[in-house]
C-alpha positions, -999 to 999 in steps of 0.1 A, spaced: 298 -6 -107 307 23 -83 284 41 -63 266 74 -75 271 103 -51 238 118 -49 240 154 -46 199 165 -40 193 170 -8 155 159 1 139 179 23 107 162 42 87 183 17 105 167 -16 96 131 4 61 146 -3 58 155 -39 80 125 -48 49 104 -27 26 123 -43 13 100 -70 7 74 -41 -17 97 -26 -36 99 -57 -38 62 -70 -40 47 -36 -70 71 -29 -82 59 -59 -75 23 -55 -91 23 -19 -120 45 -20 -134 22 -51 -127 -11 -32 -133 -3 1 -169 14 -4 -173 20 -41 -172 -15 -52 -189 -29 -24 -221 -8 -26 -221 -17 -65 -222 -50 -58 -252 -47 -36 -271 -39 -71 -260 -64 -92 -257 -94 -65 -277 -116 -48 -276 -107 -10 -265 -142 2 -236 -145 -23 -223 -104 -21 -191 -112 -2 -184 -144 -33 -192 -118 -55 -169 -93 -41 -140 -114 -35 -138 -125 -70 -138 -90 -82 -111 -83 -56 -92 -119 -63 -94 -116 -102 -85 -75 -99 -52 -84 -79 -40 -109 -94 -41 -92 -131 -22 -65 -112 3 -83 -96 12 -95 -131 11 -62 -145 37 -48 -121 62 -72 -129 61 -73 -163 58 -32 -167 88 -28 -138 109 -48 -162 103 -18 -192 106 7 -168 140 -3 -155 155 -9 -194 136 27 -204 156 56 -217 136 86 -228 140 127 -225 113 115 -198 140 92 -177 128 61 -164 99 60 -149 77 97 -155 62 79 -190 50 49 -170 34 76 -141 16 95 -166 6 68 -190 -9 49 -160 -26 83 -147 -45 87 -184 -54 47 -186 -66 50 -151 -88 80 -155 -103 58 -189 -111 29 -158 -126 50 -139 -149 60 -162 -159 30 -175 -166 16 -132 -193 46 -136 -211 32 -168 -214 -6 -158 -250 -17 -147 -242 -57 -143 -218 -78 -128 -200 -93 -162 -196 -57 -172 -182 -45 -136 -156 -72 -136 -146 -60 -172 -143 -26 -160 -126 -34 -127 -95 -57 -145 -88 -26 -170 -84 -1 -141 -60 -30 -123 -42 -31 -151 -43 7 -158 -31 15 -120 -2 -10 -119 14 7 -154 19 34 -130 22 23 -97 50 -5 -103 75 20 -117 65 43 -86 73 20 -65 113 21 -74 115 56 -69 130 55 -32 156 32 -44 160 51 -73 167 83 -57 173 81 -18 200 78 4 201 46 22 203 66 55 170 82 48 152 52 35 130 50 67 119 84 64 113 82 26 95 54 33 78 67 63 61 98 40 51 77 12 31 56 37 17 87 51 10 100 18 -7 67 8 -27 65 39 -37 101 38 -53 96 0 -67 65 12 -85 79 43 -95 108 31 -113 95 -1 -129 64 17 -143 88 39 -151 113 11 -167 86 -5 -187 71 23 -201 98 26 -213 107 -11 -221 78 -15 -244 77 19 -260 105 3 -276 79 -21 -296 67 9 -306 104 24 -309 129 -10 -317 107 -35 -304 106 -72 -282 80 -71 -260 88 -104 -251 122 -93 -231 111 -56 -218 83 -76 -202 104 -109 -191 133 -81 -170 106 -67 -154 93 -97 -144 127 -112 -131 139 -79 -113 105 -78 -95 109 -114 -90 147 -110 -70 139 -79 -52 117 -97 -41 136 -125 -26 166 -100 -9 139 -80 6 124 -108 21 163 -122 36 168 -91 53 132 -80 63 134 -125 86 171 -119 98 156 -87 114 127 -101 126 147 -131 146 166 -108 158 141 -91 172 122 -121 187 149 -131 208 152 -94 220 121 -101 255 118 -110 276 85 -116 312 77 -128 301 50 -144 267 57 -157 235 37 -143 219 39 -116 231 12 -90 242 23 -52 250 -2 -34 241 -43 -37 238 -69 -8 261 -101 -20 241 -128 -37 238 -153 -9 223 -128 15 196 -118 -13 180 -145 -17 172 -161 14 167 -132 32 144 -114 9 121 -154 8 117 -144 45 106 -110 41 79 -121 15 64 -144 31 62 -121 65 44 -91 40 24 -115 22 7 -132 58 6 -94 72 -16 -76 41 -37 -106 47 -51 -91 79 -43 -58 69 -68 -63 36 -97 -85 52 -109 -59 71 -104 -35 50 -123 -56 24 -157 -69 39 -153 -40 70 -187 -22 58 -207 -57 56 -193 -64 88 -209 -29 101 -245 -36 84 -244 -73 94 -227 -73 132 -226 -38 143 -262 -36 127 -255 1 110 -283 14 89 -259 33 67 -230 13 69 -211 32 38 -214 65 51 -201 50 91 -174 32 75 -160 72 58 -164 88 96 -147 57 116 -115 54 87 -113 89 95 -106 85 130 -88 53 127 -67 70 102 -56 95 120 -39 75 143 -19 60 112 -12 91 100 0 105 129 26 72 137 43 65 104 67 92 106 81 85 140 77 46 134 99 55 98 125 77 118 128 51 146 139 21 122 163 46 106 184 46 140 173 7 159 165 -8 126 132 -22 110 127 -56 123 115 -46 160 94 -17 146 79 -42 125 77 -69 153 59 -44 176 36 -30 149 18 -67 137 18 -73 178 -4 -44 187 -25 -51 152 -29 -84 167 -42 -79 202 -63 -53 183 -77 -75 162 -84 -104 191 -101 -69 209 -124 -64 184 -141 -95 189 -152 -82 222 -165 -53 206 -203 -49 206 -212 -7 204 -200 15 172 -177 35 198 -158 3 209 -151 -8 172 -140 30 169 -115 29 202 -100 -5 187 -95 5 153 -81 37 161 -57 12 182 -52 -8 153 -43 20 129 -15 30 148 -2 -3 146 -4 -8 112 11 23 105 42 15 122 40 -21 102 38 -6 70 60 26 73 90 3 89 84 -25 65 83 -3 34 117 6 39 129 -31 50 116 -39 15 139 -12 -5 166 -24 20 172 -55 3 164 -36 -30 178 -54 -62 204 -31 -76 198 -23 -113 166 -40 -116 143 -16 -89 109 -16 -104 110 -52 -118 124 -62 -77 92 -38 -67 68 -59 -85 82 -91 -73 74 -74 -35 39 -63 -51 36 -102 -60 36 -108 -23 13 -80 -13 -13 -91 -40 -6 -130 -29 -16 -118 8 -43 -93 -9 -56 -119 -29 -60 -146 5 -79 -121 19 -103 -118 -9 -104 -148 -15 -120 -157 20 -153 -142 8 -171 -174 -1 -156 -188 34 -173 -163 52 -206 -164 30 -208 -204 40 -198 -199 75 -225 -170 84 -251 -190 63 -242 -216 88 -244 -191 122 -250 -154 118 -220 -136 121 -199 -165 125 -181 -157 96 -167 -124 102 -159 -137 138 -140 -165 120 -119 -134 97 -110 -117 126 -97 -148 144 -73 -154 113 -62 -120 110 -49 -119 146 -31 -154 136 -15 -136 103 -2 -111 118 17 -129 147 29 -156 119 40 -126 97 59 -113 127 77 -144 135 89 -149 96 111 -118 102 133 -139 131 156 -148 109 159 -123 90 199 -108 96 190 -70 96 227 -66 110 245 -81 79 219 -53 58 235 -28 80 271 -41 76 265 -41 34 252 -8 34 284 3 51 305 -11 26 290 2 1 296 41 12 257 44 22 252 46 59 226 26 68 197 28 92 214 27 126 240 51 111 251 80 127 271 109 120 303 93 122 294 66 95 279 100 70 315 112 80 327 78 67 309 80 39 328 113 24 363 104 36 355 70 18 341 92 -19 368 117 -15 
């Protein structure tokens, strides 16, 4: 299959509105787990089983979506519409979603809340698996680290900025009363977000597509040789899988570890102001941390990005005021931002050519298998504090630190020259490319 030459130039800006969507859903996605879902469960639970509770909405919620993005990258990769590929899966999963999100808002019991919360997993991943191929689908392998770079700031901004936008609505529960009104205020702003995200990341694809050109027809750019595939890409699954471990148990039972440790009397509305800060710092790292793996590679950005979450994570133990568990995290943001950003683009390295979405939801297995371990930790950490207060959560951070330096040392072996050398072959210049391989490139298509 010969290589398409891919005339669009992306601009930082087109990185954007093609990343769009994932500011949308993720903001979605993060602002209902993070501090919708837990103060829900803090109606319908009893108070010494809330973080069981909550990790089998979050364990049963991942894993229908882990299975939903496999199957539904499979369609989208054998689709052929006046819509291309993937905008009928964005905008299907945008109107399913909006349905979920409504439906979160009408639940008053736990049975019903689970119902609710497995149709809006399964909604989100009809759109998010297919969104997930659209750096493969469309970039440049020399750009892939700053493609992947946006789309994790793009992800990270919608996540912050609704976490804390929903903190804080939903702290005004405690302060100004009526309940229902902060709660529906969040939800619609939530979905119309959504369906502007999802217009916008929908005509950026389409014009995309449409700068695609190929000899041969299809879509494949380049291909690493079979017996690189494989074992590499094992490596690189289990290192993301043992990382999102840490990265989600915070994220997870952070806001009962305010109320319970920290001793916050709104914990919800703390949680919105401190991932505001901490966010920043994300925000502000995953587009030099994406650029930087373009020219040394991803492996050491990675490396150094799970070290710093690390000895962030073994600093937070140490943490006893709300302003040293706000200097840490802001730490620990910056480190995970350079994890993600640099991994992201690792990931659609070893892309599998002609299959993206369905290869994109075998990765999204792994990041719901480490999202899931995390969740699944609730009842571990319900036994343990019942045992000591606060025990449990010290336990949490403990094996998050150990994750994320396991995670690290899974990418060892993982030959991030041979990547480089395939790329090359292929007429894509790969991440430590420079001008003279671009040059390359065109003597080589000409």
């Amino acid at each position: 299959m010969t290589s398409p030459h891919i005339v669009r130039q992306w601009s930082a800006l087109g990185f954007l509105r093609l990343s769009a969507f994932g500011f949308g859903i993720t903001g979605l996605f993060l602002a209902l787990d993070t501090v919708i879902l837990p103060v829900l469960v803090l109606e319908v639970a009893p108070e010494h089983l809330k973080n069981t509770y909550l990790g089998v909405l979050g364990f049963s919620g991942l894993a229908m979506a882990a299975l939903a993005q496999v199957v539904v990258g499979g369609f989208s990769d054998h689709t052929h519409s006046r819509w291309g590929r993937r905008v009928p899966y964005l905008m299907s999963g945008c109107i399913l979603a909006c349905l979920g999100v409504v439906s979160i808002g009408l639940t008053r019991d736990y049975v019903a809340l689970l119902g609710a919360w497995l149709f809006l997993q399964m909604a989100i991943s009809v759109g998010y698996g297919p969104y997930q191929a659209l750096i493969r689908d469309l970039v440049p392998a020399r750009r892939i680290g700053v493609a992947s770079s946006l789309k994790v700031l793009s992800e990270a901004s919608g996540g912050i900025g609704f976490i804390a936008i929903s903190g804080t609505f939903l702290g005004y529960q405690a302060t100004r009363g009526n309940p229902d009104l902060w709660l529906w205020a969040t939800l619609v702003l939530l979905a119309g977000t959504l369906v502007i995200t999802t217009a916008i990341t929908s005509a950026a694809v389409r014009g995309g597509e449409k700068a695609v050109e190929t000899r041969e027809g299809g879509w494949p750019r380049w291909q690493p040789p079979g017996s690189l595939k494989l074992p590499q890409i094992s490596w690189l699954l289990v290192s993301r899988m043992l990382m999102i471990t840490a990265v989600t148990s915070f994220q997870t039972y952070g806001l009962f570890f305010l109320r319970d440790v920290v001793g916050l009397e709104n914990p919800a509305q703390a949680l919105g102001h401190m991932v505001l800060a901490v966010g920043a710092a994300l925000v502000l790292i995953v587009y030099p941390a994406g650029w930087l793996s373009d020219r040394i590679g991803r492996k050491p950005v990675v490396m150094a990005g799970a070290l710093g979450a690390a000895l962030s994570t073994a600093g937070m133990l140490a943490a006893d005021t709300t302003t040293q568990v706000l200097i840490i995290g802001t730490i620990m943001g910056a480190s995970v931002g350079a994890l993600l950003s640099a991994g992201w683009a690792l990931v659609n390295d070893l892309g599998t050519t002609g299959h993206e979405a369905q290869y994109m939801g075998v990765v999204a297995l792994s990041t719901a298998g480490g999202a899931l371990l995390a969740k699944a930790l609730g009842p571990v950490v319900d036994l343990l504090n019942h045992a000591a207060p606060g025990s449990g959560y010290t336990a949490l951070l403990i094996g998050c630190g150990v994750s994320l330096l396991l995670g690290s040392a899974m990418l060892i072996p993982l030959d991030t020259h041979r990547i480089l050398r395939d790329l090359r072959s292929a007429g894509e210049p790969g991440p430590e490319a420079g001008p003279a391989a671009s040059e390359a490139t065109k003597d080589a298509r000409s």
